[in-house]
C-alpha positions in Angstrom: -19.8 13.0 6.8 -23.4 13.3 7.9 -24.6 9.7 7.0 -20.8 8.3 8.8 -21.8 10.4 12.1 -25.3 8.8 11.8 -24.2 5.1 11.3 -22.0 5.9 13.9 -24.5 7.5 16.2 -27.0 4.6 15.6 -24.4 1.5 16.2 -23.9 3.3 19.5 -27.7 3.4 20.6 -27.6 -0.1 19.7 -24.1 -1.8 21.1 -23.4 0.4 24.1 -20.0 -1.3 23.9 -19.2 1.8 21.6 -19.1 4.0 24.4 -16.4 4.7 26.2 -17.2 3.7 29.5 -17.3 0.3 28.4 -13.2 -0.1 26.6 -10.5 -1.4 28.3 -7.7 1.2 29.6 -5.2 -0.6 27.9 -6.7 -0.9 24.5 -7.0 2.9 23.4 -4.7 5.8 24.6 -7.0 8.7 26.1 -9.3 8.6 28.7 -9.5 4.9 28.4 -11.3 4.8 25.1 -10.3 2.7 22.3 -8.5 4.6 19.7 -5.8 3.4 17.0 -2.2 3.2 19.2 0.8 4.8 17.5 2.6 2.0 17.4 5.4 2.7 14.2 8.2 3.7 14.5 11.0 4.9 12.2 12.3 1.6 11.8 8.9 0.1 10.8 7.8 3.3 8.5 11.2 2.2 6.5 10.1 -1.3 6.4 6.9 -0.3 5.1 8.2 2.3 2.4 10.9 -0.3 1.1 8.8 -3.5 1.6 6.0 -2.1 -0.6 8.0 -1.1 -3.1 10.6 -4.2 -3.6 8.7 -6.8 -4.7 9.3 -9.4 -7.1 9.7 -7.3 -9.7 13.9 -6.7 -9.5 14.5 -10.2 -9.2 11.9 -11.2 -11.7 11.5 -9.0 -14.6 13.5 -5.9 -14.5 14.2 -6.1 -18.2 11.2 -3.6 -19.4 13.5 -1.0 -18.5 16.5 -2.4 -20.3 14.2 -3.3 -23.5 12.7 0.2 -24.2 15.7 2.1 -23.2 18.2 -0.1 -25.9 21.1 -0.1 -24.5 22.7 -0.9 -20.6 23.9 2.8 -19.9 20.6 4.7 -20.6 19.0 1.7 -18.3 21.1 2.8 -15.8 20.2 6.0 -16.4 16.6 5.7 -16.5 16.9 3.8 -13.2 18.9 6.7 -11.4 16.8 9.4 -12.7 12.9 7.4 -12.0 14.7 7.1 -8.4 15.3 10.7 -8.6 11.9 11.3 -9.7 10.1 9.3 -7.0 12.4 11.4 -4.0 10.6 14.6 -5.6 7.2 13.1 -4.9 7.8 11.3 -2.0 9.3 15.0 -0.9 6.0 16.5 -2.1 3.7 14.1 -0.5 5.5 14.2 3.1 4.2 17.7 3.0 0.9 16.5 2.3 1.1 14.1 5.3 2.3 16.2 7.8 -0.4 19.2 6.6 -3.6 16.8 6.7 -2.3 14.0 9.5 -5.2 11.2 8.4 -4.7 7.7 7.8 -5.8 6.8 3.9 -3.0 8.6 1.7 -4.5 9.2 -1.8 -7.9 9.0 -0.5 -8.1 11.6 2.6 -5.8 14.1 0.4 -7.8 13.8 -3.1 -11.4 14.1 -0.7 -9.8 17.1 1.0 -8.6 19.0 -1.9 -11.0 17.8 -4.6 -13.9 17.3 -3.0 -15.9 14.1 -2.1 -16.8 13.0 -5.8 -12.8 12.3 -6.9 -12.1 11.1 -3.3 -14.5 8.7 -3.8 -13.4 7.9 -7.2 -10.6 7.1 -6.0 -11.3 5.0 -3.2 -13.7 3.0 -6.0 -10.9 1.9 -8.3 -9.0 1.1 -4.7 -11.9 -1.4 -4.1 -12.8 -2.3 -7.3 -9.2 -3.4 -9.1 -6.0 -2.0 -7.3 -5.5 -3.6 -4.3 -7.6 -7.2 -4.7 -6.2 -7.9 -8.0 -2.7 -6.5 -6.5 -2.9 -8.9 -3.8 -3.7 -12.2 -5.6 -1.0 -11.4 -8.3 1.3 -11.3 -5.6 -0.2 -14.3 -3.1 0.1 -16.4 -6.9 3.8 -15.2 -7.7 4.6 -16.2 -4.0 2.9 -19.4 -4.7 4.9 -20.0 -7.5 8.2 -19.9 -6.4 7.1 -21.8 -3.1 6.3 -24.5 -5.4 8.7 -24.7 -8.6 11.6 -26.2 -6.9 9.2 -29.4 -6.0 8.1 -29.5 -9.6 11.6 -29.4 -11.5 10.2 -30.8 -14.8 7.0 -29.3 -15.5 4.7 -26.7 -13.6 3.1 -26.7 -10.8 -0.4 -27.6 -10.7 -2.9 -24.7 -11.0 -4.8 -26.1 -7.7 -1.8 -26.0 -5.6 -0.7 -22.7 -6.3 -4.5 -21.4 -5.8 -4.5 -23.1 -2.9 -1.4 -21.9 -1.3 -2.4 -18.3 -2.4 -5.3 -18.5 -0.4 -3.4 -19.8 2.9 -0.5 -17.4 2.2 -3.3 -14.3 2.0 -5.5 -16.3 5.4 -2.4 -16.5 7.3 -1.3 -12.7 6.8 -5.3 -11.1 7.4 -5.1 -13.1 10.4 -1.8 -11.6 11.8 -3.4 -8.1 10.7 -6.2 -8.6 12.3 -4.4 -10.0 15.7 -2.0 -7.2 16.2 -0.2 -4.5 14.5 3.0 -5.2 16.3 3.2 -8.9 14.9 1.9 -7.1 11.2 5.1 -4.5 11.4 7.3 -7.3 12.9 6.3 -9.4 9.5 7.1 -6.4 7.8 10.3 -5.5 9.5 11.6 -9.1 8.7 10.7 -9.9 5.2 12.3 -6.3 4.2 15.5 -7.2 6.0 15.2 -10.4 4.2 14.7 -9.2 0.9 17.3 -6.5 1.3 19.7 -9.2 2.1 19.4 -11.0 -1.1 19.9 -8.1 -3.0 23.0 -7.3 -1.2 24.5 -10.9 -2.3 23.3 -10.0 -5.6 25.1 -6.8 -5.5 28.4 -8.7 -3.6 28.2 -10.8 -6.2 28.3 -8.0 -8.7 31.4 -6.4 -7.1 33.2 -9.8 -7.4 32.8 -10.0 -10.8 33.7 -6.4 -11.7 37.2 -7.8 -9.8 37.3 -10.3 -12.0 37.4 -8.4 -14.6 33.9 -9.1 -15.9 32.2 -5.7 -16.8 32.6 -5.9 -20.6 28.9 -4.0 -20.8 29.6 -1.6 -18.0 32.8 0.5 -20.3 31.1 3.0 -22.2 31.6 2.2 -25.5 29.5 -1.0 -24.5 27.2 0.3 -22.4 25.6 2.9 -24.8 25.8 0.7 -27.8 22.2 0.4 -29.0 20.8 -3.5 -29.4 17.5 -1.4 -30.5 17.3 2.3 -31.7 15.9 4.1 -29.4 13.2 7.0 -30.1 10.9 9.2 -27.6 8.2 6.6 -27.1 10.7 3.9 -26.1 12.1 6.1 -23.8 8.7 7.2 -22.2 7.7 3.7 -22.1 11.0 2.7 -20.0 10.5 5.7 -17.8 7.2 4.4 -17.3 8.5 1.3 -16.6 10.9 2.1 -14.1 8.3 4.6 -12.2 6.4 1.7 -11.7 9.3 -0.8 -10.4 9.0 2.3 -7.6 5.5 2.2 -6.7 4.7 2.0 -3.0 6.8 4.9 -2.0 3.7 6.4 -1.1 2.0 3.9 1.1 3.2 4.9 5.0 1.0 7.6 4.3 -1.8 5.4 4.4 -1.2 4.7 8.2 0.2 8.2 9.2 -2.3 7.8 12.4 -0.2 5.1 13.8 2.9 6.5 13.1 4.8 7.6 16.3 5.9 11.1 15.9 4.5 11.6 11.9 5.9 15.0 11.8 9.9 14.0 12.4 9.6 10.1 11.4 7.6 10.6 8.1 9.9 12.7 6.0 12.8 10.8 8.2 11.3 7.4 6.6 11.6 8.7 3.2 14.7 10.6 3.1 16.2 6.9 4.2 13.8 4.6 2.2 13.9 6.3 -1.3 17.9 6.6 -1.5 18.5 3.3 -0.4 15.8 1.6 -2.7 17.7 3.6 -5.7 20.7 2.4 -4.7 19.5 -1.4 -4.5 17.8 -1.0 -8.1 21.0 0.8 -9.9 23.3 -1.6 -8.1 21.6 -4.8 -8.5 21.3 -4.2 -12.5 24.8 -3.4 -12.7 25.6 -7.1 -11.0 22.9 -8.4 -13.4 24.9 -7.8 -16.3 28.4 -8.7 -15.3 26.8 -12.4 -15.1 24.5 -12.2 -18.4 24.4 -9.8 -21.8 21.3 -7.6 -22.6 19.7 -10.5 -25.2 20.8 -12.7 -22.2 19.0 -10.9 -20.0 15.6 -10.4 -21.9 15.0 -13.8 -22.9 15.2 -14.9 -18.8 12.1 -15.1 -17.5 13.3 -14.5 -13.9 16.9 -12.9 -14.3 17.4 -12.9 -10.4 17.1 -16.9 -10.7 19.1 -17.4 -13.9 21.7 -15.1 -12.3 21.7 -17.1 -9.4 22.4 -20.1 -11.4 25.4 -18.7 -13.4 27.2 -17.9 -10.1 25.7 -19.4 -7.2 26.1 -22.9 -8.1 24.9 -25.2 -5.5 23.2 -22.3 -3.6 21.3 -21.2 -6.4 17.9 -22.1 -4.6 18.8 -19.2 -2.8 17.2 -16.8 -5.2 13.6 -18.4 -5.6 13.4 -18.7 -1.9 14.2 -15.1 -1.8 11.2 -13.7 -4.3 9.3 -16.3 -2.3 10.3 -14.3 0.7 9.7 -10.9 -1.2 6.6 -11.5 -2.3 5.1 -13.3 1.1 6.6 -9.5 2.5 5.0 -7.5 -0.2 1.5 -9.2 0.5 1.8 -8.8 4.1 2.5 -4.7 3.4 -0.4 -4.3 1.0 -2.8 -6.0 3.1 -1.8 -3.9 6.2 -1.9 -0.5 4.1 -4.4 -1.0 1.9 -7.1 -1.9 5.1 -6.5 1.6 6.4 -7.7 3.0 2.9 -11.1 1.5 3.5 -10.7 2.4 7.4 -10.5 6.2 6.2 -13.0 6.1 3.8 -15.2 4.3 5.6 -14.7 7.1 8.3 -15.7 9.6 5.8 -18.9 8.0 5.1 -18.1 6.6 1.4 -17.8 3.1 2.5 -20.0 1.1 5.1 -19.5 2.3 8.2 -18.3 -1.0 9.9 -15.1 -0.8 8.1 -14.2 2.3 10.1 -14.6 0.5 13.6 -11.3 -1.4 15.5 -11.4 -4.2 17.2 -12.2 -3.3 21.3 -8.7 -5.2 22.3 -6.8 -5.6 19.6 -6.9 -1.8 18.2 -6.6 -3.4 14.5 -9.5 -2.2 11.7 -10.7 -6.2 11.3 -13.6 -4.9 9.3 -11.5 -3.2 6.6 -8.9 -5.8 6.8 -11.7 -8.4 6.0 -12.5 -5.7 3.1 6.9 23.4 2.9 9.3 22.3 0.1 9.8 24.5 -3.0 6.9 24.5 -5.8 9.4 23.7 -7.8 9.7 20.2 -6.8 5.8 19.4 -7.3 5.6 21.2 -10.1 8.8 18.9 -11.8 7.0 15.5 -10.2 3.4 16.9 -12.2 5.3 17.6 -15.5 6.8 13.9 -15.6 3.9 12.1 -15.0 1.3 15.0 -17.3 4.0 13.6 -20.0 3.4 10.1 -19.4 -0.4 10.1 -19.2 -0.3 11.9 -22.3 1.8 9.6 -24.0 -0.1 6.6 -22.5 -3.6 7.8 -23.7 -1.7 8.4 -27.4 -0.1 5.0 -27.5 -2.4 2.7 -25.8 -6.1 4.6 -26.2 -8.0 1.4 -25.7 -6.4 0.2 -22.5 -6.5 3.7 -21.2 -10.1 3.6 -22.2 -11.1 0.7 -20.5 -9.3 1.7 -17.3 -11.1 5.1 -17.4 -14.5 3.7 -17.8 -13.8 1.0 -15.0 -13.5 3.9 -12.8 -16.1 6.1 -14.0 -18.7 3.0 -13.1 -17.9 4.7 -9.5 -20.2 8.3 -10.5 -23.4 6.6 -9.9 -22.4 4.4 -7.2 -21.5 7.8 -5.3 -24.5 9.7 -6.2 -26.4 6.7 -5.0 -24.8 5.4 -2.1 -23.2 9.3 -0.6 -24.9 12.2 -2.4 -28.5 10.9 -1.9 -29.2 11.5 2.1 -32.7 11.4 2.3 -32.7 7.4 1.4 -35.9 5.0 2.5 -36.3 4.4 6.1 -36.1 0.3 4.9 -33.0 0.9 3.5 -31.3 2.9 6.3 -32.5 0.3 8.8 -31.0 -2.6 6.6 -27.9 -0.8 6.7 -28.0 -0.5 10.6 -28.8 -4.0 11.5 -26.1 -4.9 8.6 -23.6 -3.0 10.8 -24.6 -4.0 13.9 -24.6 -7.7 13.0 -20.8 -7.4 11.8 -20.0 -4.8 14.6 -20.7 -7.9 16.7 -19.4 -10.5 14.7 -16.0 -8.8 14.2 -16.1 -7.3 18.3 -15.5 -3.7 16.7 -16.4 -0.4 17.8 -15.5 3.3 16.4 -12.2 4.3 17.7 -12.0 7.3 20.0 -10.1 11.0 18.4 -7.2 11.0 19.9 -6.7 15.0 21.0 -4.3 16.9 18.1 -3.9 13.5 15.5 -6.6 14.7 13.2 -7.7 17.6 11.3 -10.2 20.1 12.9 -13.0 18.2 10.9 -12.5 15.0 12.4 -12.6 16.5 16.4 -15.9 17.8 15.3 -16.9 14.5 14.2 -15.8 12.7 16.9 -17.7 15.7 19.3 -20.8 14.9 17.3 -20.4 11.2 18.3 -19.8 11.7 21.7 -23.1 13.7 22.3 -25.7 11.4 24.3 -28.5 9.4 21.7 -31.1 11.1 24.2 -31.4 13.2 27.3 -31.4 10.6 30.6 -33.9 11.2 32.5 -34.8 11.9 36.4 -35.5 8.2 37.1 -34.4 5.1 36.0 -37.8 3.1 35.8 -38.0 0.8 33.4 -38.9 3.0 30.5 -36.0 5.3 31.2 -32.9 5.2 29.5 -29.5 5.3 30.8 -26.5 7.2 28.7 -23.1 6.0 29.2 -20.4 9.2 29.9 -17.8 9.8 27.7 
C-alpha cells in the first residue's frame, strides 16, 4: 500500500492532470473528479456471469463429462449436480462481494483474508498463465471456426488463423479501452447470441423426443455402462463438468462498476447460474437424441456434427455460432480480467500505471493493454478439497509443474513489494516509466467514490489527496502552486 500511495503521490507532483481540479465533470461522479462510473446493470452482470462461462466448450467438446462418467444418465447427473455445486459458491462468494465491495474478485478477497504474499500469488499466476494463454486459446478457436467453412477440404492455414486471432483480440482491447458501455453492449449481444443457439439446439431436442427419438434418455439405456465406472472416473468427470462452469465468478471482478452491487450481484447469480444449468442439462439431452454416446465421443465438435444430422442446409449455423461464442467469451475475459490488474495494481503489487483510467473515457487502458449458512461454504470447500486431492494423486507431475509455475511468484514479491527501501535509481526509473505511459495512455488515478470501497481504500485515497508540499505566501517563480481537491 505504501509504495502504491507513493507512485501515486509522485505521478501527481509530476502530471498535475491527476488532480482533480484538472478532470472533466462529466468523466468521474463526485466532485468532478474522475472516478470508475457504475455503469452495469443487472442485465449486463447476467451477460457477464453467462457469457464467461458458455464458451465453446458445450458446442465443442462436452464429451469429457460423458466419457468419465460411462453412461448418459450419470452425465446428466454430473451435469445437474456440478450446476448445483457452482450455485453454492457463487452463493458463497456473493457474500464475499457485498462484505469487501472492490473490484479484482480472487485477488482483493485472497489479499484481504490471507495477506499480501497469497494475494499476490495469485494475481502472479493471473499474469503469468491464466488469462493470456486463456485469451489466445479462445481468439485461435474463434479463428478457427471463422475460417473452416472457407477451407472445406483441408485446414486453414496456420498464418491466417494467427492472424485473425490477433485482429479479433485488437478489435475487442480497442472497444475496452473506448468505452465500457460499447464493452457491456458486446457482451450483452454475443450472450443473447449464444443463448440463442443453444435454444435451437435444445428446440431441436424437444422435436426429436416427439419423434420418438430418445432411445438413450429411458432408463434402462441411459445407465447402461459403455465403460465401468469407478471413483477416479467419477472425480475426473466432476472435474470436468466444474470446469465447463468456470466464470461464474468473474462479475466480481468489476463489483465497482456495478450499479447497486448489494441487490444486483446476488440478483445476477440467482438468474445466471440456474439458467446456465438449465442450458448445459438440456442441450446434452438434445445431443443424444441426434447421436449415441460412441457417436458422440468420436465428434470433434458435437454441436457441428449435430447440426449436420438435423439442420441440413442450415447446418452452418452451428460454426457461426461457436464463432460467435467464442468472439463473446474473449470480449468478457479481456473486460474482467483488466480489472484484476486495475486492483492489484491499486494495491501496490503491480506497476502503478495499470491502476490509473483513462481522464474521458473512465476505462483502465493501462491494465487493459496488460450471510448465508456455513453450511454452504463449508459443502463448496469439501468438493473441491476432494478434487485437489485426487488431482495431486492422479496427475502429481502436472500438478507439480503448475505449483512451481506459481511459486516462481515468492521472490518476485519479496523483490518487487516486500523490499521498500529500494535504490533511489530504481525508484526513479519506475517514476519516469509511469509517467511516460501515464501520458502515453492520457490516464490518471481515479478518484474514491464516497461508501464504494472498504475503509482502507478512503484512507488511501485521503493520503493521495494531501498536497505534495505546503504552497507558499507568494507565487514567485520558485513557488509552487497545489491544485485543491
Amino acid at each position: 500500500m505504501e509504495k502504491g500511495a507513493r507512485h501515486r503521490n509522485n505521478t501527481e507532483k509530476n502530471h498535475p492532470g491527476g488532480s482533480q481540479s484538472d478532470a472533466s465533470p462529466e468523466t468521474g461522479s463526485g466532485g468532478g473528479g474522475v472516478a470508475l462510473k457504475k455503469q452495469i446493470g443487472l442485465v449486463s452482470a447476467c451477460g457477464i456471469i453467462v457469457g464467461n462461462i458458455i464458451g465453446s466448450g458445450i458446442f465443442v467438446s462436452p464429451k469429457g463429462v460423458l466419457e468419465n462418467a460411462g453412461s448418459v444418465g450419470l452425465a446428466l447427473i454430473v451435469w445437474i449436480v456440478t450446476g448445483l455445486i457452482t450455485a453454492v459458491g457463487a452463493l458463497c462468494y456473493a457474500e464475499l462481494g457485498v462484505t469487501i465491495p472492490k473490484s479484482g474478485g480472487d485477488y482483493s478477497y485472497v489479499k484481504d483474508i490471507f495477506g499480501g504474499l497469497a494475494g499476490f500469488l495469485r494475481l502472479w499466476i493471473a499474469v503469468l498463465v491464466i488469462y493470456p494463454t486463456n485469451q489466445a486459446v479462445i481468439a485461435l478457436t474463434f479463428s478457427n471456426y471463422v475460417l473452416q467453412p472457407l477451407f472445406p477440404t483441408c485446414l486453414p492455414p496456420d498464418s491466417g488463423l494467427r492472424l485473425l486471432a490477433a485482429i479479433c483480440l485488437l478489435l475487442l482491447t480497442w472497444v475496452n479501452c473506448s468505452s465500457v458501455r460499447w464493452a457491456t453492449r458486446v457482451q450483452d449481444i454475443f450472450t443473447a447470441g449464444k443463448l440463442l443457439a443453444l435454444a435451437l439446439i435444445i428446440i431441436m431436442g424437444v422435436v426429436q423426443i416427439c419423434k420418438g427419438e430418445y432411445f438413450w434418455l429411458e432408463p434402462k439405456n441411459a445407465f447402461a455402462n459403455f465403460r465401468e465406472p469407478n471413483i477416479g472416473l467419477i472425480a475426473l468427470a466432476f472435474l470436468q463438468g466444474s470446469f465447463a462452469y468456470g466464470g461464474w465468478n468473474f462479475l466480481n471482478y468489476v463489483t465497482e462498476e456495478l450499479v447497486d452491487p448489494y441487490k444486483n450481484l446476488p440478483r445476477a447469480i440467482f438468474i445466471s447460474i440456474p439458467l446456465v444449468t438449465f442450458v448445459y442439462v438440456f442441450a446434452n439431452v438434445a445431443y443424444v437424441t441426434a447421436m449415441s454416446p460412441q457417436e458422440l465421443l468420436a465428434s470433434n465438435a458435437v454441436a457441428v456434427t449435430f447440426g449436420e444430422k438435423l439442420l441440413g442446409v442450415m447446418a452452418w449455423i452451428m460454426p457461426i455460432s461457436v464463432a460467435l461464442s467464442t468472439f463473446g467469451g474473449v470480449n468478457g475475459s479481456l473486460f474482467t480480467s483488466s480489472r484484476l490488474f486495475f486492483a492489484g495494481a491499486r494495491e501496490g503489487h503491480l506497476p502503478s500505471v495499470l491502476a490509473m483510467i483513462h481522464v474521458k473515457r473512465c476505462t483502465p487502458i493501462p491494465a487493459l493493454l496488460f450471510t448465508i449458512n456455513l453450511l454452504f461454504p463449508i459443502i463448496y470447500l469439501l468438493f473441491w478439497a476432494f478434487l485437489l486431492v485426487f488431482s495431486l494423486w492422479s496427475e502429481p507431475v502436472v500438478c507439480g509443474i503448475g505449483l512451481a509455475i506459481m511459486l516462481t511468484g515468492v521472490p518476485v514479491y519479496f523483490l518487487g513489494v516486500y523490499w521498500q527501501h529500494k535504490p533511489r535509481c530504481f525508484n526513479n526509473f519506475i517514476d519516469l516509466l509511469t509517467l511516460v505511459s501515464q501520458k502515453l495512455c492520457v490516464v490518471v488515478y481515479p478518484e474514491a467514490e464516497g461508501g464504494s470501497g472498504t475503509k482502507e481504500i478512503q484512507e488511501d485515497m485521503e493520503e493521495q489527496r494531501q498536497p505534495i508540499c505546503q504552497p507558499t505566501a507568494s507565487k514567485g517563480k520558485d513557488s509552487v502552486e497545489q491544485p485543491q481537491p
